[in-house]
C-alpha positions in Angstrom: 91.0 -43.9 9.6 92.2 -41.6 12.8 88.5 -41.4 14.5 90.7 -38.0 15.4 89.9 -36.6 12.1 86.1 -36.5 12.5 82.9 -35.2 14.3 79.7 -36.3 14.5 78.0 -39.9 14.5 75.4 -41.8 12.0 73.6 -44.0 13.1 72.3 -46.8 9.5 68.9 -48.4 9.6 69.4 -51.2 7.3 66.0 -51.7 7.0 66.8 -55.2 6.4 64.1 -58.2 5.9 65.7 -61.4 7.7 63.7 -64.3 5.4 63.3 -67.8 7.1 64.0 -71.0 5.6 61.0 -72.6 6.4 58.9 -68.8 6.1 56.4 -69.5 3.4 54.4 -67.0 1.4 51.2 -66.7 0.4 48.8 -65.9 -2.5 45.3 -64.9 -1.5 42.8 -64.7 -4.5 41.0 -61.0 -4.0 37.8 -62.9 -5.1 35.6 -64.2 -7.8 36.8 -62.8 -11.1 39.1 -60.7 -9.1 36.1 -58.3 -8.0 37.8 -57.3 -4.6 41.4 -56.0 -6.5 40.7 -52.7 -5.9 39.3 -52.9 -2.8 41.9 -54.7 -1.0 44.6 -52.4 -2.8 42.9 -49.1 -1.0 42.1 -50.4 1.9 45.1 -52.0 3.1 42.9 -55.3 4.0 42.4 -58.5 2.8 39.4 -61.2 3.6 38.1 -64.0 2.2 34.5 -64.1 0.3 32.5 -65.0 3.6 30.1 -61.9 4.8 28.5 -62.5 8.3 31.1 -64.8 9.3 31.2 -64.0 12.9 34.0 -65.0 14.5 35.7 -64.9 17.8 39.5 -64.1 17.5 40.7 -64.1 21.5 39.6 -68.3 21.3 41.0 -70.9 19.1 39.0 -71.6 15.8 35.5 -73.2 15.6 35.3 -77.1 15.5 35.1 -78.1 11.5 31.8 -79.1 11.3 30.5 -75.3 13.0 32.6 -73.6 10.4 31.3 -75.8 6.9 27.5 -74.6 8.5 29.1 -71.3 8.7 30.5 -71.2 5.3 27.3 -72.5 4.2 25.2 -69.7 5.8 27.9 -67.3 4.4 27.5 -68.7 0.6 23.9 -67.8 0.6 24.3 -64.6 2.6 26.7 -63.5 -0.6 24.4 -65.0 -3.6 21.4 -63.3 -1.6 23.3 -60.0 -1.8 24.3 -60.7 -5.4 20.6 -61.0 -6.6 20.0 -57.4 -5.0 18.3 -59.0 -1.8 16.0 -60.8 -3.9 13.8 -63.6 -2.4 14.0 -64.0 1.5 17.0 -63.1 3.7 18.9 -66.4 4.4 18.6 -67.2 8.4 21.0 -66.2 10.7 20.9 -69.4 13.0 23.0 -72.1 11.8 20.7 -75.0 12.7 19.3 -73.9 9.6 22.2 -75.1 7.5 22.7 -78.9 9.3 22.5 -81.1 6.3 24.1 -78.7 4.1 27.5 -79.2 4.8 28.7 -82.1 2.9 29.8 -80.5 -0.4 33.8 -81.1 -0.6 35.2 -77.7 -1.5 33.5 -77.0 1.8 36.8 -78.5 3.4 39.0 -76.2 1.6 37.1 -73.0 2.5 37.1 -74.3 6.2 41.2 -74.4 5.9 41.4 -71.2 3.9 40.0 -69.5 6.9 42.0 -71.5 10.0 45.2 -70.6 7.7 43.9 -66.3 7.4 42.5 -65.6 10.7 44.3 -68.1 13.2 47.5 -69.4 11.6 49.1 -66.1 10.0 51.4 -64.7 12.4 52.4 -60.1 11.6 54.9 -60.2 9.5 53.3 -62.8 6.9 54.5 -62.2 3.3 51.1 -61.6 1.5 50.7 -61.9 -2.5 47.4 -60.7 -4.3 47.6 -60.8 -7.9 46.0 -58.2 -10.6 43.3 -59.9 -13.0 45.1 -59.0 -16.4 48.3 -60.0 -17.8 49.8 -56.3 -17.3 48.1 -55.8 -14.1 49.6 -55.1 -10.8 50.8 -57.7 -8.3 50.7 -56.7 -4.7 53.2 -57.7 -2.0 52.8 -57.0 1.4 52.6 -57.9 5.1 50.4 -58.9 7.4 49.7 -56.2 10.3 48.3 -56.7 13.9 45.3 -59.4 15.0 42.6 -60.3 12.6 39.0 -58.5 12.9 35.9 -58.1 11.9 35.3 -55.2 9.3 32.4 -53.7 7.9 32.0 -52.0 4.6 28.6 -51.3 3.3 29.8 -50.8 0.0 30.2 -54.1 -0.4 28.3 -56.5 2.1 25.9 -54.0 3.4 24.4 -54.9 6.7 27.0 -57.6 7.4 30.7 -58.0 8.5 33.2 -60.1 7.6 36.7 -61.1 9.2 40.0 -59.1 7.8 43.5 -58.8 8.4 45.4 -55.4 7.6 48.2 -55.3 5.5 50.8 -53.0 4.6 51.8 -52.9 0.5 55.3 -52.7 0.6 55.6 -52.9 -3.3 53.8 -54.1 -6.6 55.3 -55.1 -9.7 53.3 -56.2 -13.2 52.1 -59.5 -13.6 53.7 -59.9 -17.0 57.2 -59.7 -15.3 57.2 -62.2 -13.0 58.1 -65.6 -14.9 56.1 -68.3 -16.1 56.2 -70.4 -13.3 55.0 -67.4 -11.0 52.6 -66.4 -13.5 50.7 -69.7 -13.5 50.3 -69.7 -9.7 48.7 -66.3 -9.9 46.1 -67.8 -11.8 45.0 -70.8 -9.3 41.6 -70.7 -8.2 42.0 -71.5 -4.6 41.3 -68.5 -2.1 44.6 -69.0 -0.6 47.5 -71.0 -1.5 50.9 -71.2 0.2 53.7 -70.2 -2.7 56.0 -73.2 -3.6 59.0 -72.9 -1.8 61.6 -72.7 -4.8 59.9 -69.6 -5.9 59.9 -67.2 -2.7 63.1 -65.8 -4.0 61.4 -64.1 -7.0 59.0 -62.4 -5.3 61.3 -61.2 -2.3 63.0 -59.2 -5.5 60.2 -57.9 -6.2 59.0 -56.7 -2.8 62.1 -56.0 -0.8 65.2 -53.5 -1.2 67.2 -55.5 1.2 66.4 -59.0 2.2 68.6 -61.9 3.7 67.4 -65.3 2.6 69.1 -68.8 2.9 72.8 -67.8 1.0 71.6 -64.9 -0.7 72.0 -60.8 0.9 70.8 -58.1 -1.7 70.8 -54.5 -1.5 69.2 -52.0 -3.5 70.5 -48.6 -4.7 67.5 -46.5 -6.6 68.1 -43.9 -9.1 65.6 -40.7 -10.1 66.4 -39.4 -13.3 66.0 -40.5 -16.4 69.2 -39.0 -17.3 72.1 -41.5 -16.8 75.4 -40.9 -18.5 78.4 -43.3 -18.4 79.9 -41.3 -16.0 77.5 -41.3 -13.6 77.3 -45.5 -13.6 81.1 -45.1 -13.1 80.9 -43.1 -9.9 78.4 -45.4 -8.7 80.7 -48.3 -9.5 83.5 -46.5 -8.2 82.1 -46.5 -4.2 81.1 -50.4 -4.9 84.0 -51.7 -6.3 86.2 -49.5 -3.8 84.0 -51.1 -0.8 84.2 -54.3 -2.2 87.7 -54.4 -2.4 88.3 -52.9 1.2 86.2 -56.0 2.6 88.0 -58.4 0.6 90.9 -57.2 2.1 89.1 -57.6 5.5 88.4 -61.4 5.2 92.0 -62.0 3.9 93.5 -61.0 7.5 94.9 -57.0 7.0 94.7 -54.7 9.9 96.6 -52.0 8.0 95.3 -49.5 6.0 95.0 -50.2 2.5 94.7 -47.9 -0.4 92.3 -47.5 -3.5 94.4 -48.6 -6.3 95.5 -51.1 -3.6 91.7 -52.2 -3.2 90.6 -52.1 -6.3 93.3 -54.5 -7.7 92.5 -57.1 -5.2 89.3 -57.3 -6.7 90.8 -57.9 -10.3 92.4 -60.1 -9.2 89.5 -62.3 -7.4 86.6 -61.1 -9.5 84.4 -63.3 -8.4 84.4 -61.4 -4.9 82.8 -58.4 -6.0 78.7 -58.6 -5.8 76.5 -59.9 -8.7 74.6 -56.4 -10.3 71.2 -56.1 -11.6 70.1 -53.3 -13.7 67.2 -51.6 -14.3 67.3 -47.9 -16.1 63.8 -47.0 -16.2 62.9 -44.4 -13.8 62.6 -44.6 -11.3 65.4 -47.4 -12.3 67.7 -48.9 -9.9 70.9 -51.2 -9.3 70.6 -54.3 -7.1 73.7 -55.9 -5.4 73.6 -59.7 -4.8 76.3 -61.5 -2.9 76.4 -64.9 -0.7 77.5 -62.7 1.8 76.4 -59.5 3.7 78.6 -57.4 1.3 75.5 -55.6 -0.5 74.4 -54.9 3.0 77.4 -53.7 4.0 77.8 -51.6 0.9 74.7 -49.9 0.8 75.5 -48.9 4.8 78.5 -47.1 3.8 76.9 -45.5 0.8 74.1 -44.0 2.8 76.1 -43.1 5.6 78.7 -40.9 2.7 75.4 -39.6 1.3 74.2 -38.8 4.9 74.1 -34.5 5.7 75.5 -35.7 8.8 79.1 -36.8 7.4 79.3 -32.7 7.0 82.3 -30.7 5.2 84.6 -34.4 6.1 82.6 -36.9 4.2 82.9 -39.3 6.7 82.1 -40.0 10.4 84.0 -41.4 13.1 81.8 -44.2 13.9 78.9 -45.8 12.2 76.2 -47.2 13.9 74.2 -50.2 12.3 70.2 -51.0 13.5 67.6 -52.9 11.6 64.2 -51.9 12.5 62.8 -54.5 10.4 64.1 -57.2 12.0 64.3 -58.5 16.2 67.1 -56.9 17.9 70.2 -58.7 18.3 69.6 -60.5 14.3 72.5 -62.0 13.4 72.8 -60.5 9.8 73.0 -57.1 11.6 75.6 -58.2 13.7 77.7 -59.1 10.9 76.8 -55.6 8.9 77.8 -53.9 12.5 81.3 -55.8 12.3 82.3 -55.4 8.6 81.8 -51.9 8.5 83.6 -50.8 11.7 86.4 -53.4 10.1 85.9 -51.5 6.7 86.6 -48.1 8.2 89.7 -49.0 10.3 91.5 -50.3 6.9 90.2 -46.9 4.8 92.7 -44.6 4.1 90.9 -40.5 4.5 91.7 -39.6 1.7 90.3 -42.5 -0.4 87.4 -42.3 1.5 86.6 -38.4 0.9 87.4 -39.6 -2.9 84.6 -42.3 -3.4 81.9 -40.0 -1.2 82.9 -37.0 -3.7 82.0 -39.9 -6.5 78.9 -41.0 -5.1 77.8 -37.6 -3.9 78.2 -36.3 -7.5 76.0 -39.7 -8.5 73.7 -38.5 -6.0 73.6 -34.9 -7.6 73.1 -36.5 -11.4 70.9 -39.0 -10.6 69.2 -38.9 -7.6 71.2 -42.0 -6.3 70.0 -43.3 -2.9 69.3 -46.2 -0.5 66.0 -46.9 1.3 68.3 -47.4 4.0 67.8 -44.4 6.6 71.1 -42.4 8.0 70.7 -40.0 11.1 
C-alpha cells in the first residue's frame, strides 16, 4: 500500500498476556465447604481462614515457630466466632498458645500463608473454584501489596490479611477436564497448579496470551444469529491475512494479491492458524498458531473495524502497544514488525475488500476483538 492513499493513524493495544515458563498458577480454596465463594467473588479479595492474624507486610515474614502460635491463636479465634462467641474470648497474647504448636497440618498453613502474603508477586494468576460441579471457576490476578482487611460480616471485631484481585473471567467447573476438575477439589488452602495444565486455564481466562510455542487470539461474537455467510466473511479477513504473512516469511517485498494470498495458503495449509469454535452467545472464534499470527491477525481486524480507518478502510500506519505486558516485550515487537511487513505487501484494493467483509461480520454479528484501536 501507497501510505499516499490514506489519513489518519491507529494506534492497537494487543492487550496481550506474555505467560512465563516457569510462571506457575495457583488454586486457593475460598474456605471450608466453600463458605467464602461468594465473598471473595464480590469483593475482589482473597484471604486465607486466619481472623486476627496480624501481620506486618513492610518486613519479611515471621520466624516459623511465631506463625504455627499464630495459626493456633487464629484456629480458636474462628471456632470461638463459629459457636456465636460462646464460652470465653481466646487470648490475644501468643504466649498463651506455646505448647500448642506441634500438630503437623500446622506446617502447611504456616507455608500457605509465606506463599499469599510474601511470595506472590501483582500479576499472579489466581484460580478459586465454585463448590458444585456446574459452578463458576474464577480466574484472576493478583493486584498491589497484601493488607489487612476488615469485614464485620464475617469476622466481626477482627482482621485478617488479603490480597486484591481482579476477575478477569470465569468459566463452569463442568468444562474444564478431568484432570483440572480433580485439582479443584483438593483440600489444601492453596496449591500451585501442575505445570502441564496452565495452558487450560490460560484458555479459559485470557483472549490473547503468549505461552511457551503457543500465541492465541480471540475474536467474540454477539448475536445469536450466525449464518454461513457471516462465518465466511470472518474467514475471509483470516485466511486473506494469513496468506499475506505467509508470503512475508517466504521473502516477497512486492505486493501480492488476494487470490494470490489465498492460494499460497492452499497450498501450505498447515500455515493458516488452528480455530476453535464456540456459537453460543456470546460465542466466539479463537486463533491458535506457534507463531504470533493470531496476534497479528486480530491487530489488523480491529484496526479495519476501527472508526478511525474512516471512508478508506485502512490507515497509513499501525501502531502496536501492549499494556498488559512491560514495554519493549518481545512478542510485541514481533506483532509491530509483521504488520507494518503485512501492509507493505497489501494491495488497496484487497485490503478495502476484506474490511468491507469483516465490517459486514461486524454489522451481523457483532464481531470484535478485546483488542482496543484508537
Amino acid at each position: 500500500m501507497k501510505h499516499s492513499d490514506f489519513v489518519g493513524r491507529v494506534t492497537v493495544d494487543i492487550a496481550t498476556r506474555m505467560v512465563g515458563d516457569q510462571e506457575d498458577i495457583y488454586i486457593v480454596q475460598p474456605g471450608r465447604r466453600y463458605w467464602l465463594y461468594e465473598h471473595f467473588r464480590r469483593s475482589r479479595h482473597i484471604f486465607l481462614e486466619f481472623p486476627g492474624l496480624d501481620l506486618e507486610f513492610s518486613s519479611p515474614a515471621p520466624d516459623d515457630r511465631v506463625l504455627r502460635q499464630m495459626v493456633v491463636r487464629s484456629v480458636a479465634i474462628s471456632d470461638w466466632l463459629q459457636d456465636d462467641k460462646t464460652g470465653p474470648q481466646p487470648a490475644d497474647d501468643l504466649n498463651a498458645y506455646i505448647g500448642k504448636d506441634k500438630r503437623k497440618r500446622l506446617g502447611r498453613y504456616v507455608g500457605a500463608i509465606k506463599r499469599l502474603y510474601w511470595d506472590m508477586e501483582p500479576g499472579t494468576i489466581i484460580v478459586v473454584p465454585g463448590p458444585n460441579y456446574y459452578d463458576e471457576v474464577l480466574i484472576g490476578e493478583i493486584v498491589g501489596k497484601p493488607k489487612m482487611l476488615r469485614n464485620e460480616a464475617i469476622y466481626p471485631g477482627y482482621a485478617t490479611p488479603a490480597r486484591k484481585i481482579e476477575w478477569l473471567r470465569s468459566k463452569p467447573r463442568a468444562a474444564f477436564s478431568r484432570d483440572v476438575r480433580e485439582k479443584f477439589g483438593t483440600p489444601n488452602p492453596i496449591m500451585q497448579l501442575d505445570r502441564s495444565l496452565r495452558k487450560e486455564i490460560l484458555r479459559a481466562g485470557y483472549d490473547q496470551y503468549a505461552f511457551e510455542n503457543e500465541f492465541t487470539a480471540r475474536l467474540n461474537t454477539s448475536e445469536d444469529e450466525f449464518s454461513s455467510l457471516d462465518d465466511y466473511n470472518i474467514q475471509t479477513f483470516v485466511n486473506y491475512v494469513s496468506g499475506v504473512l505467509l508470503a512475508l516469511e517466504g521473502g516477497q517485498t512486492t505486493e501480492i494479491s488476494f487470490l494470490d494470498a489465498i492460494d499460497r495458503l492452499r497450498r501450505d495449509p498447515d500455515a493458516a492458524p488452528e480455530l476453535k469454535l464456540n456459537i453460543n452467545s456470546i460465542g466466539f472464534q479463537r486463533l491458535i498458531d506457534q507463531t504470533v499470527k493470531p496476534l497479528v491477525i486480530a491487530a489488523l481486524l480491529s484496526a479495519a473495524l476501527s472508526a478511525n480507518a474512516g471512508a478508506q478502510l485502512a490507515p497509513p500506519t499501525i501502531a502496536i502497544s501492549n499494556t498488559v505486558a512491560a514495554g519493549g516485550d518481545e512478542c510485541t515487537i514481533m506483532v509491530s514488525e509483521k504488520v507494518e511487513g503485512a501492509l507493505k505487501l497489501m494491495r488497496l484494493q484487497d485490503w478495502k475488500m476484506v474490511c468491507e467483509a469483516a465490517r459486514d461480520a461486524h454489522n451481523a454479528t457483532g464481531l470484535s476483538t478485546t483488542m482496543r484501536a484508537e
